[in-house]
MITI-541998 format. One record per residue (C-alpha): x, y, z; residue in three letters. Coordinates in steps of 0.02 Angstrom, whole numbers, padded with zeros to 5 digits, always signed. Layout:
! MITI-541998
XYZALA;...
This chain:
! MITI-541998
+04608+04881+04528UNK;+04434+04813+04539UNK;+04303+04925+04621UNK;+04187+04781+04639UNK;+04327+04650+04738UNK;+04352+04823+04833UNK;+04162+04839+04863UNK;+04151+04662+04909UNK;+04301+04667+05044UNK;+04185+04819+05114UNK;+04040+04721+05136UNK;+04112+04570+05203UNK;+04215+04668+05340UNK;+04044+04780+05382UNK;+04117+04928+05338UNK;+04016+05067+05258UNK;+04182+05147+05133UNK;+04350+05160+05116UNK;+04417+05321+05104UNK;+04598+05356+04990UNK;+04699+05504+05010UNK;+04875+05568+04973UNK;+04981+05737+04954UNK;+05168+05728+04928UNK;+05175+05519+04879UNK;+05160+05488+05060UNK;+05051+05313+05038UNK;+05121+05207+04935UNK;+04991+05084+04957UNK;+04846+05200+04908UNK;+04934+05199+04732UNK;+04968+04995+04743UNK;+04790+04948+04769UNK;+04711+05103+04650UNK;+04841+05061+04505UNK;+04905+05245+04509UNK;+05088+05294+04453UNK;+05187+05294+04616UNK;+05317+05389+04495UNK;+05211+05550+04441UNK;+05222+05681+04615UNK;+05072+05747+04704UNK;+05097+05907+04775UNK;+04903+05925+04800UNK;+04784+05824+04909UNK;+04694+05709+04801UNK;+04543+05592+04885UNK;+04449+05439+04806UNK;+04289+05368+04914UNK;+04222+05190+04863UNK;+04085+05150+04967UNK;+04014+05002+04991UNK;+03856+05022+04873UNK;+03871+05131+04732UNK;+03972+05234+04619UNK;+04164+05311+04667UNK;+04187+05486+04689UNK;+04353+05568+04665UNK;+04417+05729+04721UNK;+04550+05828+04644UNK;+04651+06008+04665UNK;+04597+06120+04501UNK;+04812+06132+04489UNK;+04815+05954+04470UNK;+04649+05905+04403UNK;+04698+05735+04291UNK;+04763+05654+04432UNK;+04636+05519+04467UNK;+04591+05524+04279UNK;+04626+05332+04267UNK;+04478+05286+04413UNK;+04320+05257+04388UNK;+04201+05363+04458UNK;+04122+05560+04455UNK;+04273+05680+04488UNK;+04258+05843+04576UNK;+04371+05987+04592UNK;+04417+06080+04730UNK;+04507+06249+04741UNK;+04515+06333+04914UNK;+04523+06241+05085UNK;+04380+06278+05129UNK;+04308+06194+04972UNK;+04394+06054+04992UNK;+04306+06003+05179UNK;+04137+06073+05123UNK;+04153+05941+04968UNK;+04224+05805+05055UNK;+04093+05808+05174UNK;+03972+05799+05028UNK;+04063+05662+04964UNK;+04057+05555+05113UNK;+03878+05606+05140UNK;+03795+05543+05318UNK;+03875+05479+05457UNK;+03949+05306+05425UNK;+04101+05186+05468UNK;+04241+05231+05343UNK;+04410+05137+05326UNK;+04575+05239+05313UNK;+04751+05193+05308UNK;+04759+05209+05493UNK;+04789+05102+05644UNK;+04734+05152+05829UNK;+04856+05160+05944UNK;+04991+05132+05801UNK;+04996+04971+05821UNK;+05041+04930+05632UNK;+05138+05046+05568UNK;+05145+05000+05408UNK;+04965+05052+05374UNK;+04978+05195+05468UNK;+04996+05330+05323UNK;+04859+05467+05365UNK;+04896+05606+05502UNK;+04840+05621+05648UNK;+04743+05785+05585UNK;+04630+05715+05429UNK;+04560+05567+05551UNK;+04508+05732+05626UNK;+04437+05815+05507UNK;+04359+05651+05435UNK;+04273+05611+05622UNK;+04220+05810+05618UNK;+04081+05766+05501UNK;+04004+05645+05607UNK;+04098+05481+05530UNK;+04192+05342+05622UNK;+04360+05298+05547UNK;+04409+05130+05551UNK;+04587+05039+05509UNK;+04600+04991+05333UNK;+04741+04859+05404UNK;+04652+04694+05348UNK;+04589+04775+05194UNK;+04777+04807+05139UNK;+04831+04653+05174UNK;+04693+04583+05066UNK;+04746+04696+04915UNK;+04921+04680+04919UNK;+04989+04536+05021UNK;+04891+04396+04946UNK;+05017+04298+04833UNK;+04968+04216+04681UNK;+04975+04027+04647UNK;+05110+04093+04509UNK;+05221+04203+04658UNK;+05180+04046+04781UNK;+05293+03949+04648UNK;+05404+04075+04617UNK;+05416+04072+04801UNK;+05459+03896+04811UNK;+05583+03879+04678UNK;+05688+04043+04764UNK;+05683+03938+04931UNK;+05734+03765+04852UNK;+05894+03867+04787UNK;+05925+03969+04935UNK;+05933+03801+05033UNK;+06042+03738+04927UNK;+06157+03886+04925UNK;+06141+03887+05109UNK;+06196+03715+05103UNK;+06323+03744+04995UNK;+06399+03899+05119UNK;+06418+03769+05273UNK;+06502+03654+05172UNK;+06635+03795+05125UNK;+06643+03819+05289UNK;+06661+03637+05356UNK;+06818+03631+05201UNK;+06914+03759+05272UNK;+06904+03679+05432UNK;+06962+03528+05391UNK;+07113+03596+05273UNK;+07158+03744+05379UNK;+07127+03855+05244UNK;+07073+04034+05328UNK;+06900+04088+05298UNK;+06771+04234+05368UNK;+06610+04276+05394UNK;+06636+04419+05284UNK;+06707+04282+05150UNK;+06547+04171+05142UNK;+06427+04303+05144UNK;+06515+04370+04977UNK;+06515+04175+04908UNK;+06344+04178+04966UNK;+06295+04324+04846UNK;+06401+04262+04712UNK;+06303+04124+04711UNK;+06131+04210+04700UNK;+06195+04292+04551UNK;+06250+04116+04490UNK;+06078+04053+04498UNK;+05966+04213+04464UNK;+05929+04271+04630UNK;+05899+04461+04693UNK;+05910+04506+04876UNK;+05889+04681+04833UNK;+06061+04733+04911UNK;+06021+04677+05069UNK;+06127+04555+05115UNK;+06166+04388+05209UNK;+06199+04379+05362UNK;+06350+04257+05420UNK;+06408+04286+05608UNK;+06506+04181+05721UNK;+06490+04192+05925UNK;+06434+04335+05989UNK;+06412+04443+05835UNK;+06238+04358+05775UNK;+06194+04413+05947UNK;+06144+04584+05852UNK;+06010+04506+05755UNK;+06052+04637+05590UNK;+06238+04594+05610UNK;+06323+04624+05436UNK;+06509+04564+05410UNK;+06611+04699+05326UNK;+06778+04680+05268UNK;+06826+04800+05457UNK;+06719+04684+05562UNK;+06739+04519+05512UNK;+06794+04361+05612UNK;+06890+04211+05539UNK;+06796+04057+05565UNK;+06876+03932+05670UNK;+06852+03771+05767UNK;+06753+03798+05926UNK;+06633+03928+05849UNK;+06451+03948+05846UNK;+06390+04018+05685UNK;+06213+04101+05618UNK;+06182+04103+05421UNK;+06017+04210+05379UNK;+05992+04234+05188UNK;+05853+04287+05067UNK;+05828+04311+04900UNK;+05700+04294+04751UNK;+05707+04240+04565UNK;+05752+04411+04450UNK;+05580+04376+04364UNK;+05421+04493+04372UNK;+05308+04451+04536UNK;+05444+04346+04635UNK;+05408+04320+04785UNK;+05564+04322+04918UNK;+05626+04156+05028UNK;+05714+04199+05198UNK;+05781+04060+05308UNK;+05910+04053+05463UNK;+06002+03898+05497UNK;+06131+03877+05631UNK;+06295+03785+05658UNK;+06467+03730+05757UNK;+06606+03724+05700UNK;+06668+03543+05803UNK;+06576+03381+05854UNK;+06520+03419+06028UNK;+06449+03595+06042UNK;+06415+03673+06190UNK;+06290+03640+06328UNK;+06200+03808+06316UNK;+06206+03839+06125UNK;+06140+03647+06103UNK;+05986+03704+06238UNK;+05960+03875+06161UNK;+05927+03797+05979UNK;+05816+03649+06077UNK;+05705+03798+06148UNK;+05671+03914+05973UNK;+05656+03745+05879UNK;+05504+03696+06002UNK;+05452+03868+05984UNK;+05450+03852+05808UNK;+05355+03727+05813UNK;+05211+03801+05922UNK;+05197+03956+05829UNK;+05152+03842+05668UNK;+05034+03708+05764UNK;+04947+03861+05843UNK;+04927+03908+05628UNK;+04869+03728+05588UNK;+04742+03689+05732UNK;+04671+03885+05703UNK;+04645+03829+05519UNK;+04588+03658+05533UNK;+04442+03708+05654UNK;+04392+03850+05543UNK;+04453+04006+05666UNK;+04524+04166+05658UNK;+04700+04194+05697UNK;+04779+04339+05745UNK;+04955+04392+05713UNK;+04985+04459+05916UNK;+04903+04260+05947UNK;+05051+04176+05848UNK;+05209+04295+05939UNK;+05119+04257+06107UNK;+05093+04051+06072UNK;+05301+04057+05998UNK;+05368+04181+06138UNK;+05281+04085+06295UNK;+05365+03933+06261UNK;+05544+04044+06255UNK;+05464+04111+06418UNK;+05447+03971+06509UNK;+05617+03924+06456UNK;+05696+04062+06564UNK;+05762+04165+06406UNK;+05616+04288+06371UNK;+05707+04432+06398UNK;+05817+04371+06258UNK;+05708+04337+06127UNK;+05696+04535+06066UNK;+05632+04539+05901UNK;+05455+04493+05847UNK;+05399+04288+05795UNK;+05383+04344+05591UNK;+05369+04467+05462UNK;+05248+04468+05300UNK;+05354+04419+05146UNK;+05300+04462+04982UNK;+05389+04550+04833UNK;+05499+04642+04952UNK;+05576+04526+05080UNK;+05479+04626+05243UNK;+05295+04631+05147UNK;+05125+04709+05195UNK;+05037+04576+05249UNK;+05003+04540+05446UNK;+05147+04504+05557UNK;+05168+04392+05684UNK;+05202+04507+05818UNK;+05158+04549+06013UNK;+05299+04654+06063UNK;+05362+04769+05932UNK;+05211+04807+05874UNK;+05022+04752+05914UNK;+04986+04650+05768UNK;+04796+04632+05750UNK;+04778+04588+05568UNK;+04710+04406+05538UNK;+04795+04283+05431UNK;+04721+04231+05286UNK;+04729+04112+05139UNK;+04837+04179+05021UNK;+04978+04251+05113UNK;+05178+04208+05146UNK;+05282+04247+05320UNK;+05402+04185+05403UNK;+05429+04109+05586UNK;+05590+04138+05654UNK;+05626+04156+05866UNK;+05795+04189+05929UNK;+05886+04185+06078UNK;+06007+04318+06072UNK;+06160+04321+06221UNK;+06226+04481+06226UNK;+06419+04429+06212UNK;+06414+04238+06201UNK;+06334+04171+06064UNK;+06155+04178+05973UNK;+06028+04061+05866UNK;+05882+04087+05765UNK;+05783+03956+05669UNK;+05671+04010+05526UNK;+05554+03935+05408UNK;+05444+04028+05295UNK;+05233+03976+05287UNK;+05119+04004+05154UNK;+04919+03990+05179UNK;+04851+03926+05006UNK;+04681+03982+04943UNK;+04608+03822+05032UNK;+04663+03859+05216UNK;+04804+03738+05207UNK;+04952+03773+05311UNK;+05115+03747+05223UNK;+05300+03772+05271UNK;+05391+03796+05136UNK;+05565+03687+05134UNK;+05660+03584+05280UNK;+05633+03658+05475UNK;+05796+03625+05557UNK;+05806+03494+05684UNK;+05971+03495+05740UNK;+06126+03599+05731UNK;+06238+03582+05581UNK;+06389+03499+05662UNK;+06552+03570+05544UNK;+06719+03451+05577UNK;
């Protein structure tokens, strides 16, 4: 951690301090950006206030008084409740705009790690509290140019092991050898294993017809289909290099098994493809001119187009997701119906862009590419974006 990158995120966002508190290991991204030991339980509410000017101030329960031993800063020790708000109030001094790991209206969750009850007691003493959302993402969704190449070399290999999955595929076809979607998923892992890959046992999904329609479909040994001729068929894998840092890759590529596939699964893919598509020209033009770009902006640019198509009702899952060291990261999503995503992209992250059309039933398709923003503002997708369907006879 380094108070005075923290002190310069403050000052650039016009916000007056942020405010860090936990009991019970409930914010795990408190400890992430403050370099505390996620490991060592809190059983007592600690807080740590950097404002924008000045010195840190800690404040610690006399039972657990080392706790924020390795911060910078004056620490002060609390015993009663009582205490504790007449000190924190001292600490936060007059009334100013302070950022907290909170989001109004919940719309991103995964900041949202302070109750209800201390933005209460915080807004008591005359403050305003702010969402630390964008401040997050700056601390600990901003990749490396090391992760950004760790990043690429776990997608070139996934897309070659993706590759190498249709082809077993298009094999059995053609020899009439019997093969399932529970059959390439496991040659699928064997093969990240093979080649150094970790997707954290979460695992590939391979579906046929209509069980991609569930976008989390897993095959199990009980549920799985044999592939056959006349099928449409989803593969959706990630992984990352077993090195310290990786950074994941996560791309969906879809497929028939025959020459001529059918009307509606050929217009389906046509319509997420061109969505695709918009949701990343939206990125480049925002970038190019120098603009902000909300996440919400990208889901609503990539679901219109799906819209207008007829088949926004079955498009039920949001445009991306952050990726960073876990394959669903902090950073800003690109999101307008699950969530409210107001975070901005900026240089320095990874996410992916992947719409569906999902028919309850029938048959399903999803086309994802992953994007990184380099420190420059350049908009790159990382690998091949699939243009057509991968025809398996």
């Amino acid at each position: 951690m380094n108070i005075q990158d923290i002190q310069t995120a403050l000052k650039e966002s016009q916000i007056d301090g942020w405010l860090f508190c936990d009991i019970y290991n409930r914010d795990p991204l408190a400890y992430r950006i403050l370099g505390l030991d996620f490991g060592k339980f809190t059983s007592r509410r600690w807080f740590y206030f950097i404002p924008q000017k000045g010195e840190p101030v800690g404040l610690v329960h006399r039972v657990e008084p080392t706790k924020l031993d390795t911060l910078p800063g004056e620490k002060w020790k609390y015993l009663g409740w009582q205490e504790l708000h007449q000190l924190l109030r001292e600490i936060l001094g007059s009334p100013k705009q302070i950022a907290m790991q909170y989001s109004p209206m919940h719309h991103v969750p995964n900041v949202s790690m302070v109750d209800a009850g201390l933005v209460e007691l915080v807004r008591s003493f005359g403050h305003q509290v702010v969402s630390s959302a964008n401040l997050v993402q700056r601390f600990v969704a901003v990749i490396s140019e090391q992760g950004y190449q760790l990043h690429c070399e776990a997608s070139r290999l996934i897309y070659q092991i993706k590759d190498e999955a249709f082809q077993k595929i298009r094999e059995a076809l053609q020899t009439g050898q019997p093969i399932t979607e529970y059959e390439v998923q496991q040659f699928i892992v064997q093969r990240f294993e093979d080649l150094g890959l970790d997707c954290m046992n979460e695992f590939p999904i391979v579906g046929v017809n209509e069980h991609p329609a569930n976008p989390h479909f897993e095959p199990t040994r009980d549920n799985t289909y044999r592939i056959k001729k006349g099928d449409t068929i989803l593969i959706d894998l990630w992984a990352k290099l077993k090195k310290p840092g990786a950074i994941f890759a996560d791309i969906t590529w879809c497929g028939y098994c025959g020459s001529d596939p059918p009307r509606k699964y050929a217009e389906i893919f046509n319509v997420v493809k061109k969505a695709r598509d918009k949701a990343i020209q939206l990125i480049q033009d925002r970038f190019s001119q120098h603009q902000s770009c909300a996440g919400w902006e990208v889901d609503e640019a990539c679901r219109n187009v799906v819209r207008e198509a007829g088949y926004g009702p079955f498009f039920i899952h949001r445009t991306g997701h952050s990726i960073g060291e876990t394959v669903h990261g902090n950073g800003v999503n690109m999101d307008n119906l699950e969530t409210r995503e107001e975070r901005f992209l900026i240089p320095g992250i990874c996410f992916s862009i992947e719409p569906g059309i999902y028919l309850e039933g029938e048959m399903a398709v999803r086309t994802e590419v992953n994007v990184f923003i380099t420190p420059k503002g350049e908009v790159k997708v990382t690998g091949e974006a699939q243009e057509k369907l991968v025809i398996l006879e």
